[in-house]
C-alpha positions in Angstrom: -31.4 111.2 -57.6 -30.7 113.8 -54.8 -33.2 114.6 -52.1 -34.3 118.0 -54.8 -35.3 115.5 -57.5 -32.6 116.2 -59.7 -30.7 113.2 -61.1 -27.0 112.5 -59.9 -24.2 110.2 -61.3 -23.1 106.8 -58.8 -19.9 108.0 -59.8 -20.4 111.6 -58.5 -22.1 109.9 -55.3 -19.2 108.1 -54.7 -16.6 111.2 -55.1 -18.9 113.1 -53.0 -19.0 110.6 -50.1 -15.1 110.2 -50.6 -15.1 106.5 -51.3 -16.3 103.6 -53.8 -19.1 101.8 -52.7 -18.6 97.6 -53.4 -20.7 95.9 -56.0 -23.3 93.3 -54.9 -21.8 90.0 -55.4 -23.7 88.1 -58.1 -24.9 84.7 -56.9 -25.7 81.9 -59.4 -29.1 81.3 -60.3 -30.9 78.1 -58.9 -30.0 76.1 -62.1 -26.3 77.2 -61.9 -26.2 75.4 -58.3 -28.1 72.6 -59.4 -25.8 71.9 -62.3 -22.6 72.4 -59.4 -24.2 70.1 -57.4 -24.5 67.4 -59.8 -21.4 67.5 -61.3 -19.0 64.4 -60.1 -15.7 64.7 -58.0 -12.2 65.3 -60.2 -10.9 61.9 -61.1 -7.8 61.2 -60.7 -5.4 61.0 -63.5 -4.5 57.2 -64.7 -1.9 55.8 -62.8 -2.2 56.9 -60.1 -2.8 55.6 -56.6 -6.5 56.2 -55.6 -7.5 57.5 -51.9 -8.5 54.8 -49.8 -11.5 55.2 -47.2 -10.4 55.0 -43.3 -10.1 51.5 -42.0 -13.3 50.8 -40.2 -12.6 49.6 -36.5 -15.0 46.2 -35.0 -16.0 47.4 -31.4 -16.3 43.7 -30.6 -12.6 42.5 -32.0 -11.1 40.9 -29.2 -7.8 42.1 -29.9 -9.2 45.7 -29.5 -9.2 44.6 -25.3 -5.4 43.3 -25.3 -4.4 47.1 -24.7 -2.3 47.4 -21.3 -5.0 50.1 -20.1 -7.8 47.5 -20.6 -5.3 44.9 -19.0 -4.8 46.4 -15.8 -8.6 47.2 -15.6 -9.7 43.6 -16.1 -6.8 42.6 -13.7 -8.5 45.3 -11.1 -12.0 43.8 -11.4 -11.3 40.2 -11.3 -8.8 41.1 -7.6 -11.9 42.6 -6.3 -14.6 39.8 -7.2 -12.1 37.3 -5.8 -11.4 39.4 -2.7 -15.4 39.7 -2.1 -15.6 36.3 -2.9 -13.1 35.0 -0.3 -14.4 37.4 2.1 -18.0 35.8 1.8 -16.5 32.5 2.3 -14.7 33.4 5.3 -17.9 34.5 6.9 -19.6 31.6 6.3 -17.0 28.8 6.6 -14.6 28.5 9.5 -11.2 28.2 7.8 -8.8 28.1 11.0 -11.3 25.2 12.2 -11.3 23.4 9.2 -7.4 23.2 9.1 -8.0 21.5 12.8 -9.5 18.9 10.5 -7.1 18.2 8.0 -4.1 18.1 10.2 -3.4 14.7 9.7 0.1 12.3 8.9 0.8 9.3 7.3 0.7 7.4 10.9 -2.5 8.8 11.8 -4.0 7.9 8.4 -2.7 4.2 9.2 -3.8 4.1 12.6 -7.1 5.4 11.4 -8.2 2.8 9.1 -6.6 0.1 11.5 -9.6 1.7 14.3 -12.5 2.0 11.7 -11.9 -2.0 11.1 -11.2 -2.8 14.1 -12.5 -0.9 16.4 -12.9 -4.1 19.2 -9.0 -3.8 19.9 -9.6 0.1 21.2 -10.3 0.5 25.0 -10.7 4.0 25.5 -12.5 6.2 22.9 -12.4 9.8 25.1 -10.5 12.4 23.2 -7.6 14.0 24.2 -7.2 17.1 25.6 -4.1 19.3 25.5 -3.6 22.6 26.5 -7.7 23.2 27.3 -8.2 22.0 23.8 -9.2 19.0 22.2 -5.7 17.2 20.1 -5.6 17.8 16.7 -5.9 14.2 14.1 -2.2 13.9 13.8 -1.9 13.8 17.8 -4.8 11.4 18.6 -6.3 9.2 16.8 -9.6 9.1 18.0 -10.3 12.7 17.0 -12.5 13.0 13.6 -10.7 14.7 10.9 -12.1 15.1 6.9 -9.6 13.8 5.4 -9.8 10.3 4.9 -13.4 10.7 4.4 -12.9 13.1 1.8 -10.4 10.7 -0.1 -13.0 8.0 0.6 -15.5 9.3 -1.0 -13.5 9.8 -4.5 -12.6 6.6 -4.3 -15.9 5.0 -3.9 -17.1 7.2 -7.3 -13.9 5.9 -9.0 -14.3 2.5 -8.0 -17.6 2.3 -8.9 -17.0 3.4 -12.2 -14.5 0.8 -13.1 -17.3 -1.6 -11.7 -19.6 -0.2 -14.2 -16.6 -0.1 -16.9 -15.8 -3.4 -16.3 -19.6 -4.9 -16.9 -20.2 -2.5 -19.8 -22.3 -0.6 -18.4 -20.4 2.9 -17.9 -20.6 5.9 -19.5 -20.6 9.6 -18.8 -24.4 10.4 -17.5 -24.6 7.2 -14.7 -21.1 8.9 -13.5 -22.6 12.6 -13.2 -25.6 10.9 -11.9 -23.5 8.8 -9.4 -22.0 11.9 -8.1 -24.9 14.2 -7.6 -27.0 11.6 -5.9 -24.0 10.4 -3.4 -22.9 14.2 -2.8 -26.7 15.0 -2.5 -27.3 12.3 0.0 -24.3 13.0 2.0 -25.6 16.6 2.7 -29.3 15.4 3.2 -27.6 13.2 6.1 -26.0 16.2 7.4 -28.8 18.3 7.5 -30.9 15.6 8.9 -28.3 14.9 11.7 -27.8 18.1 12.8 -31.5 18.9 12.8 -31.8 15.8 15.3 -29.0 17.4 17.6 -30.6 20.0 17.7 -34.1 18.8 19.1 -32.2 16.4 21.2 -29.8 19.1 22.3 -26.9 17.2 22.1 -23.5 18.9 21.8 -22.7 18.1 17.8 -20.4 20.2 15.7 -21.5 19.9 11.8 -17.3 19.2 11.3 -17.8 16.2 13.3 -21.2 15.4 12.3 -19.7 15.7 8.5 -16.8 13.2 9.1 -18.5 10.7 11.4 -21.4 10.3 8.1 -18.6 9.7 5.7 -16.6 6.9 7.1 -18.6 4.4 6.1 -16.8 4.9 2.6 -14.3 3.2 3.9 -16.5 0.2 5.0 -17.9 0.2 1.2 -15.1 0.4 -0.4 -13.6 -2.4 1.5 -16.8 -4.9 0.8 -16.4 -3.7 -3.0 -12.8 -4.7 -3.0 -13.3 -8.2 -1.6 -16.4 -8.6 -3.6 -14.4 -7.5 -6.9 -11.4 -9.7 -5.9 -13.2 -13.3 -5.2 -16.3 -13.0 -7.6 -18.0 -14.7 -4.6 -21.5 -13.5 -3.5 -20.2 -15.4 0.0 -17.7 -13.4 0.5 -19.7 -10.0 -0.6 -21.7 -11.1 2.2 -19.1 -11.9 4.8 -17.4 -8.8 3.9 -20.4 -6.7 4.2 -21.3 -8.4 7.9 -17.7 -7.6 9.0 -17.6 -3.9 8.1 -21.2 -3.1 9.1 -20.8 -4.6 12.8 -17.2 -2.5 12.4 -19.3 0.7 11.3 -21.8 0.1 13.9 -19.4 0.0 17.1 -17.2 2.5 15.9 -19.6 5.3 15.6 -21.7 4.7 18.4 -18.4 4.7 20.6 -16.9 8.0 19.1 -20.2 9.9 19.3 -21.1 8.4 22.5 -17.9 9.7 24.2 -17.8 13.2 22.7 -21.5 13.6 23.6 -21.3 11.7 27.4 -25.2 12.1 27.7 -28.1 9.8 27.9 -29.6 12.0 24.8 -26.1 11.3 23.3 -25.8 7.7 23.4 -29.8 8.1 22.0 -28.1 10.4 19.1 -25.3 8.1 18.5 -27.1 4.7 18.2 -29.7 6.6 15.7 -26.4 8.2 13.4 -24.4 4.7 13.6 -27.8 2.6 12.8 -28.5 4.8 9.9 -24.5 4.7 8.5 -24.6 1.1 8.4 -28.1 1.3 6.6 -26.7 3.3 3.6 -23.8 1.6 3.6 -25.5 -1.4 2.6 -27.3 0.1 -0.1 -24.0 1.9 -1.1 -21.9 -1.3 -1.5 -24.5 -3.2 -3.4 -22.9 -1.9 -7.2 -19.9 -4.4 -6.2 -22.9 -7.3 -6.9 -22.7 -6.3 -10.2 -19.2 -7.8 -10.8 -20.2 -11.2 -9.5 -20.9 -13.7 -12.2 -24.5 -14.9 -12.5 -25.5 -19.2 -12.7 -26.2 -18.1 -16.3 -22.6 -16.7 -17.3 -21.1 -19.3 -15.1 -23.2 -21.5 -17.4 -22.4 -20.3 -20.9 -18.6 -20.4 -19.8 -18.5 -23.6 -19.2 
């Protein structure tokens, strides 16, 4: 209908306005959509191959991180934790003067032994000095160096686990416990040493401190050995006198010469009374090898 009421055909209406006007498009009803919906996906005709879902990727397969990107980046990390590492320890631990320690030969290592049993045949026990500085181990033999006691002290764990092997009574908890308590004595020692330096105010580096507390694996190991080797409780205790008087002497003479004090000689008759102390207690697993009267007994 036109605005005067009178009634006009869509067709006319479209001439009129000079073009066709587009039909609504017809959407389904509600039911229509439902039934859409629920209808299933085309199958596929038989024979033929079916479409197979994406692989599904395991964030946590290892082989996912064997990529050369993830490579380099775990390469990256670990340089720098090692670098901070090695940087911490360089603060704390003097490398170049730990080297001094371990500059040793196969003549000093002879000679060494030779003065730590027998120490009587040595006149002089002042340290060398060359160039302002005191001679490295490999140039005098009276200077301290870590390395023998370091070796010592492996040995003394080793040989006293063959003790324990040989009388059946090793296995792998008395060897951890064996090596915590003799590492955890050695740094109580230490500790306790230095702390008694300190109130005396004697001159003491712990480097020197550290070596002169672990020579008397040398003295143990040698009363072990002759114990293990005669099965003689006599000779356990001859060997033990010898080494202990050995001990004794040569610590009192090295500390009392680098120290040259009244404190000093105080200090180095407390460190060398105390050495031959625990190296009694320490030699006393080579008893353990020596045959008691009731074995002796049964084997005859």
């Amino acid at each position: 209908m036109d605005q005067q009421g009178f009634y006009v055909d869509s067709s006319q209406q479209q001439q009129q306005h000079g073009g066709f006007q587009q039909a609504p498009m017809q959407q389904p009803f509600p039911q229509q959509q439902q039934q859409q919906h629920m209808q299933p996906p085309p199958m596929a005709p038989p024979g033929s191959a079916q479409p197979q879902p994406p692989p599904i990727t395991n964030p946590f397969d290892p082989s996912s991180l064997q990529g050369p990107l993830m490579t380099s980046a775990v390469s990256y990390a670990a340089q720098q934790h090692l670098g901070n590492v090695s940087q911490r320890v360089q603060g704390m631990v003097n490398v170049n003067q730990l080297k001094y320690y371990f500059d040793v030969d196969n003549k000093y290592v002879a000679l060494k032994l030779q003065l730590l049993l027998f120490p009587y045949l040595q006149k002089s026990w002042e340290r060398g000095i060359k160039d302002d500085k005191a001679m490295t181990p490999r140039e005098d033999k009276r200077s301290p160096d870590l390395y023998i006691p370091s070796m010592a002290l492996v040995t003394y764990i080793l040989l006293v686990s063959w003790v324990q092997g040989a009388t059946g009574n090793f296995n792998a908890e008395q060897l951890s416990l064996l090596c915590s308590s003799t590492i955890g004595l050695l740094v109580f020692e230490n500790l306790a040493a230095k702390l008694a330096s300190f109130v005396l105010g004697v001159q003491a580096p712990l480097y020197d401190i550290m070596a002169f507390t672990s020579y008397k694996f040398v003295s143990v190991i040698v009363a072990i050995l002759a114990t293990v080797i005669s099965r003689s409780a006599t000779v356990y205790y001859l060997a033990c006198g010898w080494v202990a008087a050995a001990l004794f002497y040569f610590t009192f003479r090295s500390l009392a010469a680098s120290t040259a004090s009244k404190k000093g000689s105080v200090f180095a008759v407390g460190v060398a009374g105390v050495q031959v102390l625990l190296a009694f207690l320490l030699s006393t697993s080579g008893l353990a090898i020596i045959p008691t009267e009731v074995d002796a007994t049964e084997a005859a």
